[in-house]
C-alpha positions in Angstrom: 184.7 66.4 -190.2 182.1 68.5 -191.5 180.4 68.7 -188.1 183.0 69.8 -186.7 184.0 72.7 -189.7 179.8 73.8 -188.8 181.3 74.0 -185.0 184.1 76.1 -186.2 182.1 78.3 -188.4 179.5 78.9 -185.4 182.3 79.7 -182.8 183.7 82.2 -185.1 180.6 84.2 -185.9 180.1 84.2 -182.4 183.1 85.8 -181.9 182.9 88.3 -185.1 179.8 89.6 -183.3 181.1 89.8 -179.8 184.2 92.4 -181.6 181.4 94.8 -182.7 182.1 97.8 -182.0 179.9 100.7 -180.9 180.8 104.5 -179.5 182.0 104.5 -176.3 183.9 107.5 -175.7 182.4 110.9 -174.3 181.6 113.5 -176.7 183.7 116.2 -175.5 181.5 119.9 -174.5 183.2 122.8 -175.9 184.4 125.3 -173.8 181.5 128.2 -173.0 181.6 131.6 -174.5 182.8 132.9 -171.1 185.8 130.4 -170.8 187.0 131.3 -174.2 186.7 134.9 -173.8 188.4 135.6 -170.3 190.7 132.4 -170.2 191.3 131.6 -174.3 194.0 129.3 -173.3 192.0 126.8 -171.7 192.1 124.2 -174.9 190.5 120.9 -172.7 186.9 120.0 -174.0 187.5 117.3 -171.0 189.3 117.6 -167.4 192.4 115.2 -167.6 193.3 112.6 -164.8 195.4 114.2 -161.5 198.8 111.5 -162.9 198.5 113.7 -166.8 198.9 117.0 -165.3 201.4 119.1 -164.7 202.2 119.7 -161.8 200.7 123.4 -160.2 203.5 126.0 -159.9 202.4 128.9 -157.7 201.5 132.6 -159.0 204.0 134.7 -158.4 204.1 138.5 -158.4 201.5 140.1 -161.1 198.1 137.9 -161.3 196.3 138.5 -164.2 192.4 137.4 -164.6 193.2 134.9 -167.5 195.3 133.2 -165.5 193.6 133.1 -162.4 190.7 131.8 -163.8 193.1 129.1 -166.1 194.6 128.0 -162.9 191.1 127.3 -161.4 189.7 125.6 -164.3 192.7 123.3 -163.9 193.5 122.4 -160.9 190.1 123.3 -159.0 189.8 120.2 -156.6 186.4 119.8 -157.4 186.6 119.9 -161.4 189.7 117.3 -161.4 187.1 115.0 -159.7 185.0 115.2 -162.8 188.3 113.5 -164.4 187.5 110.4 -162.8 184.1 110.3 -163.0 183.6 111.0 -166.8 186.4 108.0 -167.2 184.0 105.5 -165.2 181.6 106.3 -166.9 183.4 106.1 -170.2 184.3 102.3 -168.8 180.7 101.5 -168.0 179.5 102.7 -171.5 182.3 100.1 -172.7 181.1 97.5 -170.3 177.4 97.8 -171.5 178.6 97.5 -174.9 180.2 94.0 -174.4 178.6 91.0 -175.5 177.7 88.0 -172.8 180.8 85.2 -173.0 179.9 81.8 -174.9 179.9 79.3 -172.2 181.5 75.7 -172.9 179.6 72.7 -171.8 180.9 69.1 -172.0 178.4 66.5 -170.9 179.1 62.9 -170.7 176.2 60.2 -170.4 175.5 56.2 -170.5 178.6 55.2 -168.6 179.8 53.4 -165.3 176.7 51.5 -165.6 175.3 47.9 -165.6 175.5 45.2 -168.3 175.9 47.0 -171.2 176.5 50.6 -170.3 179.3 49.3 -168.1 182.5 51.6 -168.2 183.0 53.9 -171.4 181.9 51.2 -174.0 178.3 52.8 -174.4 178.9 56.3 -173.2 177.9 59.2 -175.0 180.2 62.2 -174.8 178.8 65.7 -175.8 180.9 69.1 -176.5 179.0 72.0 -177.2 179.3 76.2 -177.0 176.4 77.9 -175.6 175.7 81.2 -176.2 173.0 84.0 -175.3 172.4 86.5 -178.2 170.6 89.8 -177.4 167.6 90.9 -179.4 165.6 93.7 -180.8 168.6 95.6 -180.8 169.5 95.4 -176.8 173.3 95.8 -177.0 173.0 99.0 -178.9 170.5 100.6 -176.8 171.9 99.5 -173.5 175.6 101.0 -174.7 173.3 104.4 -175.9 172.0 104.9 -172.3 175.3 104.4 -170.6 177.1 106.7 -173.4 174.5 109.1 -172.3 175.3 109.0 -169.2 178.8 109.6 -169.6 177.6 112.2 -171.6 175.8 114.1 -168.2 178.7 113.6 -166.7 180.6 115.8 -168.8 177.6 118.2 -169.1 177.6 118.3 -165.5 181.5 118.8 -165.5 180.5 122.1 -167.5 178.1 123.1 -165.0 180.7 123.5 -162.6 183.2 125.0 -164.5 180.5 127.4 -165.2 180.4 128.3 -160.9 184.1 128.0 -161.0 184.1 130.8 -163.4 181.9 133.0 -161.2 183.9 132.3 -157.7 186.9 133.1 -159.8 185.7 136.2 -160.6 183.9 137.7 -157.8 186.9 136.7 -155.9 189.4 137.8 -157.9 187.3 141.5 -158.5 186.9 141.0 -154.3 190.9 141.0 -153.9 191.3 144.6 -156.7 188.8 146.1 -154.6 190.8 145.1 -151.2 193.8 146.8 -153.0 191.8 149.8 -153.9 190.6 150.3 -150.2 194.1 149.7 -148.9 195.9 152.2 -151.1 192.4 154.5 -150.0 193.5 154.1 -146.3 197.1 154.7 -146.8 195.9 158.0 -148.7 194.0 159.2 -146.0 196.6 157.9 -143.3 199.5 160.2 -145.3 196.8 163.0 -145.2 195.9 162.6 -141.7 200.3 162.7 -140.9 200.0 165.7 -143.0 197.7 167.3 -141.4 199.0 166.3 -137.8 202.3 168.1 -139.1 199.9 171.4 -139.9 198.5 171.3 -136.7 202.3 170.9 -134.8 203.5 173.8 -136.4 200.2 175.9 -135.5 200.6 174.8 -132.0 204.1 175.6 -131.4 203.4 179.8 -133.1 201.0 179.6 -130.4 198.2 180.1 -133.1 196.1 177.2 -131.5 195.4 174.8 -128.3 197.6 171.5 -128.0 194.3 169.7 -127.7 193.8 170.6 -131.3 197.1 168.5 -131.8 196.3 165.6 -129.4 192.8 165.3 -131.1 194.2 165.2 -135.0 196.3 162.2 -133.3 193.6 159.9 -132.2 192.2 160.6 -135.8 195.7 159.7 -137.3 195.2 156.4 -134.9 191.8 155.7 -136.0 193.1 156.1 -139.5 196.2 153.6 -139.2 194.0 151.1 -137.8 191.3 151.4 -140.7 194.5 150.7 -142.6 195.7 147.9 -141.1 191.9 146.1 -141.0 192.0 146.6 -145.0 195.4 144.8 -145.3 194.2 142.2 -143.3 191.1 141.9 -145.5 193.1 142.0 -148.4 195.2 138.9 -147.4 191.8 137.0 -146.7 190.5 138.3 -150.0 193.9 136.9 -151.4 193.7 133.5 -149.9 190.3 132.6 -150.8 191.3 133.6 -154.9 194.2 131.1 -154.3 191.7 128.7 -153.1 189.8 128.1 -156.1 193.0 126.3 -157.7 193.3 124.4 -154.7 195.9 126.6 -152.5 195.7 127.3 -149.1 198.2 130.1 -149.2 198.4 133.1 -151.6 202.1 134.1 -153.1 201.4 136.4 -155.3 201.4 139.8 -154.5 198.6 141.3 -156.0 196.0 142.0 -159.1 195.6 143.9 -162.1 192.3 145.0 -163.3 190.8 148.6 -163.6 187.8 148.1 -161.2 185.8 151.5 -162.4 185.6 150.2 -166.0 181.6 150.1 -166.4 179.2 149.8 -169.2 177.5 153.5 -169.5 174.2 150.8 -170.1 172.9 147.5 -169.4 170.7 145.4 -171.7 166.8 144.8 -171.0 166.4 141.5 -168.4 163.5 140.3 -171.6 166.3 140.3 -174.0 169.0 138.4 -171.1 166.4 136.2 -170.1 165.9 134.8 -174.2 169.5 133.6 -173.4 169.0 131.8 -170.1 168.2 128.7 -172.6 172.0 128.7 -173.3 172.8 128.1 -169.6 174.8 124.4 -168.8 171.9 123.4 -166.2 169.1 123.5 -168.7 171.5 121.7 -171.3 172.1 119.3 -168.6 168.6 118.5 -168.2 167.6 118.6 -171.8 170.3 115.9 -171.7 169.1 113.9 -169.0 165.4 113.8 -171.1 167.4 112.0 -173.7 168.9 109.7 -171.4 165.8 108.5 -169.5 164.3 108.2 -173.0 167.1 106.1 -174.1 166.4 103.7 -170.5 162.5 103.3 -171.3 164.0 102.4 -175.2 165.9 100.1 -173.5 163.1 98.6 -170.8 161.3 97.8 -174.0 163.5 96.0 -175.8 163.6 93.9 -172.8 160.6 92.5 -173.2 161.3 90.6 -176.2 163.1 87.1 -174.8 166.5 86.4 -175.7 167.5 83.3 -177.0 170.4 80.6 -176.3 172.1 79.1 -179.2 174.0 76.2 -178.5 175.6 74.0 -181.0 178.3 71.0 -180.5 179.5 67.8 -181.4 178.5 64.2 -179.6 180.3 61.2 -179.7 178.5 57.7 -179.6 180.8 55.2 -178.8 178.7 52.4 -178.9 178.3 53.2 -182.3 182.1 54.7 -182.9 180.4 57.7 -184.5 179.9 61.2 -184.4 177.0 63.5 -184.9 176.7 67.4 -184.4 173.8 68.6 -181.8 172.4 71.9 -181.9 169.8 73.7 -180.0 167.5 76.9 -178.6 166.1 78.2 -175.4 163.9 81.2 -175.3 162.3 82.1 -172.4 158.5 82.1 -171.9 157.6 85.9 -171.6 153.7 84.9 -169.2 154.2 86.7 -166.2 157.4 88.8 -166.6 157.1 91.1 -169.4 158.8 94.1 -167.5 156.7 95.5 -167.4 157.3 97.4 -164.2 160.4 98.7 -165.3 158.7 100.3 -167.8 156.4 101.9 -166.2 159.4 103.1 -163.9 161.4 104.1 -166.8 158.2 106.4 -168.2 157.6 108.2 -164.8 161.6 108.6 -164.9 160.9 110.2 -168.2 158.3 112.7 -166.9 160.3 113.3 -163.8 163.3 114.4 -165.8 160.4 116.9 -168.1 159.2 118.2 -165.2 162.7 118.9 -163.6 163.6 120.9 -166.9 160.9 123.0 -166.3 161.3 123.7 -162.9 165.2 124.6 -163.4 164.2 126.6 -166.5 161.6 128.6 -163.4 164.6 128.6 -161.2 167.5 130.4 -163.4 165.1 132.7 -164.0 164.1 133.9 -160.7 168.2 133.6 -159.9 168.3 136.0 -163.4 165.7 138.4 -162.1 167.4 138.9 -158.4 171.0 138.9 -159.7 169.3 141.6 -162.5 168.1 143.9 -159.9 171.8 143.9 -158.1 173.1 144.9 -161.2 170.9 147.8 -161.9 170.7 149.1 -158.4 175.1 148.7 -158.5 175.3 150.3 -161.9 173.2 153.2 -160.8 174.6 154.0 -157.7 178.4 153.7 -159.2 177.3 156.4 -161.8 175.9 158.8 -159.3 178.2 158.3 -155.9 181.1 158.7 -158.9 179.8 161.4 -161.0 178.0 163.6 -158.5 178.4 162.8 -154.6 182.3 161.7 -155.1 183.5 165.2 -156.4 181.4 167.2 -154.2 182.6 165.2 -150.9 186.3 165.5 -152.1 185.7 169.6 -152.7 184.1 170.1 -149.2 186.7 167.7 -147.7 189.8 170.6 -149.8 187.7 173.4 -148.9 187.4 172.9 -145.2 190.9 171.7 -144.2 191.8 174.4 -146.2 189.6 176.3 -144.3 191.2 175.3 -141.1 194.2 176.1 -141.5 193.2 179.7 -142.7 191.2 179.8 -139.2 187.8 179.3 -140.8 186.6 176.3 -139.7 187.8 174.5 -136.0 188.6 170.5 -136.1 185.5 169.1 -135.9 184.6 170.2 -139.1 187.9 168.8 -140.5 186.9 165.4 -139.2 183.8 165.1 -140.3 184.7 165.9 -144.1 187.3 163.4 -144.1 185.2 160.7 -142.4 182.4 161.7 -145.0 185.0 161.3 -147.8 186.2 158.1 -146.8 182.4 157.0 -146.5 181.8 158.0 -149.7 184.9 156.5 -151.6 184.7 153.2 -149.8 181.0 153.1 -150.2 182.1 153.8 -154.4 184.9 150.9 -154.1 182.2 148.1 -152.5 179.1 149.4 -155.4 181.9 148.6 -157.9 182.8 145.2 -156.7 179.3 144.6 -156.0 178.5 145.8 -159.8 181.3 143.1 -161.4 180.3 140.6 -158.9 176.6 141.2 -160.4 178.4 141.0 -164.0 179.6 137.4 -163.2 176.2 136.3 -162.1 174.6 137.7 -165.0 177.2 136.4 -167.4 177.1 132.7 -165.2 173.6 132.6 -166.0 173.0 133.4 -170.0 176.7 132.0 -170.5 178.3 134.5 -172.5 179.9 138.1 -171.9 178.1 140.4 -171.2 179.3 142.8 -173.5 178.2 140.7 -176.4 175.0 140.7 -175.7 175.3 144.6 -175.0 177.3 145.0 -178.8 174.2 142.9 -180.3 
């Protein structure tokens, strides 16, 4: 009896240990600066599973940038991948936290013999649990590397939301500015009719030739068609907004924004580039250094042997008794100390340094181009809107004017309106090339940029 109570108490530690516990479970990233201050309703640290969501009901009429961008960082076909893989992840960190099985060995010996080990008279009949425990603190550093793991995953889901952010934005400021040149078009198309109208009335007093009337009609032509290429470009413009939530139509029928809404300065690229430590990439590798650490911590500790416990009960028949058995294998640790896994798992280490580094060099030159696009679009917004804008608009009044006075002949008409049109189209692309700029920037330091401007 009491050899079997020390069987009992040996199969319940082993069990006690095997329910350990450790963290298993992702630590969820906060949502950036930038998510919370142009989509504040976007509450998940973690992308849920496609079966939890709701289900993705269309945009209709008025989009909004918040909810643009909320609709992307929801239902973005690439980000709900992320779902899946943080989960598996999450399951393998819960796998490498689980303790080997006992095994159960029964063993019967001294039987079916001759003379007197003949049948079961003699036999001996042996029960035992076997079981492997882990040393020098394996299970907890093997369930630390694979929790860090799922830990990059979810760093790396951040990354891309980042990107999402920026396509959201650069698409989104890509579809105002389509509006902006279609209601330019349709401007100059009603001035062109206008003027056609002029010119009718002119020709029928007999003041001027009907060629001067068939001429401002090709214009008007040229004009409509200019018109009907921007509406075209808007509904591209529209379709690729609707495709960063995963649509491959657009039903909503158009954006609100003010796209000439610019900061009168821009902060120094010294002081943007102190922030460029704040960008998800570089956290992501700063993350992975902890990771490969955790792997060579691990490649260590599996050096030291692990040992086999095993402890049972035999019965001797020949004697009608019992008596308890115990007993221990540890490997011999001669020629496999691991010792090229951790060598491997130190390169990995340095690899992983290195990378850091080398990301660190790259968002810095992306910083430095995307910098320059910034400054050359906010400069040439302020003068094309504050000196060559007006002036083209007051030769384009003063010379139709003109014409119609007798002053000037058509030619001169045409080429102020075509210079006007350059010169407000060419002001509508330096503004969507400035906000587009503004996303990159803010992509790359992760915050607003008009924090870092209040600071």
């Amino acid at each position: 009896m009491r050899n079997l109570n020390i069987l009992l108490l040996f199969a319940v530690s082993t069990v006690l240990l095997g329910c350990a516990r450790y963290q298993t479970v992702v630590r969820p990233v906060e949502p950036s600066p930038l998510i919370q201050e142009y989509a504040p309703d976007i509450q998940e640290a973690l992308p849920k599973p496609m079966e939890e969501r709701i289900l993705l009901e269309e945009p209709r009429g008025v989009l909004t940038l918040s909810r643009a961008l909320s609709l992307a960082l929801l239902y973005n076909p690439e980000l709900q991948a992320f779902s899946y893989e943080i989960r598996s992840r999450e399951a393998l960190a819960l796998q490498a936290s689980l303790l080997p099985n006992p095994e159960l060995d029964m063993e019967v010996e001294n039987f079916a013999g001759g003379k007197e080990v003949q049948g079961f008279e003699a036999s001996e009949i042996t029960v035992q649990i076997r079981q492997l425990f882990l040393t020098a603190g394996k299970r907890a550093k093997r369930t630390r590397a694979a929790l860090l793991e799922a830990d990059l995953a979810a760093q790396e889901y951040e990354v891309i939301r980042t990107l999402i952010f920026r396509d959201v934005v650069q698409a989104y400021v890509a579809v105002l500015a389509a509006q902006e040149k279609v209601a330019l078009n349709e401007e100059l198309v009603r001035i062109a009719r206008t003027f056609v109208e002029s010119i009718d009335r002119r020709v029928r007093a007999g003041k001027i030739s009907p060629a001067e009337a068939a001429r401002a009609r090709v214009a008007l032509s040229n004009t409509e068609l200019d018109l009907n290429q921007a509406r075209i470009e808007l509904d591209a413009a529209k379709k690729q907004l609707a495709s960063t939530w995963g649509s491959s139509t657009a039903v909503f029928e158009r954006v609100v924004g003010k796209l000439d809404t610019i900061t009168q300065t821009i902060p120094p690229q010294e002081t943007l580039e102190k922030l460029i430590l704040q960008n998800p990439l570089l956290v992501r590798q700063a993350l992975a250094i902890q990771q490969r650490q955790a792997v060579l911590e691990l490649e260590r500790a599996n050096r030291i042997p692990d040992g086999i416990v095993s402890a049972g009960v035999r019965q001797l028949n020949d004697l009608n008794t019992r008596a308890f058995v115990m007993g221990l294998s540890v490997p011999l640790t001669i020629f496999n100390r691991n010792q090229g896994m951790i060598q491997a798992a130190r390169y990995q280490v340095l690899q992983a340094r290195q990378q850091k580094q080398a990301v660190e060099i790259q968002l810095k030159t992306q910083l430095s181009d995307s910098y320059a696009r910034l400054k050359i679009a906010h400069s040439n917004v302020l003068i094309l809107k504050n000196n060559i804008l007006p002036q083209a608009q007051r030769a384009f009044d003063t010379i139709q004017e003109g014409y119609l006075m007798g002053k000037f002949d058509f030619l001169d008409v045409l080429d102020a309106q075509r210079t006007l049109f350059e010169v407000r189209a060419r002001y509508l692309n330096a503004l969507q090339q400035y906000h587009a700029s503004v996303a990159e920037v803010e992509t790359l330091i992760n915050q607003p940029l008009s924090d870092v401007i209040r600071e």
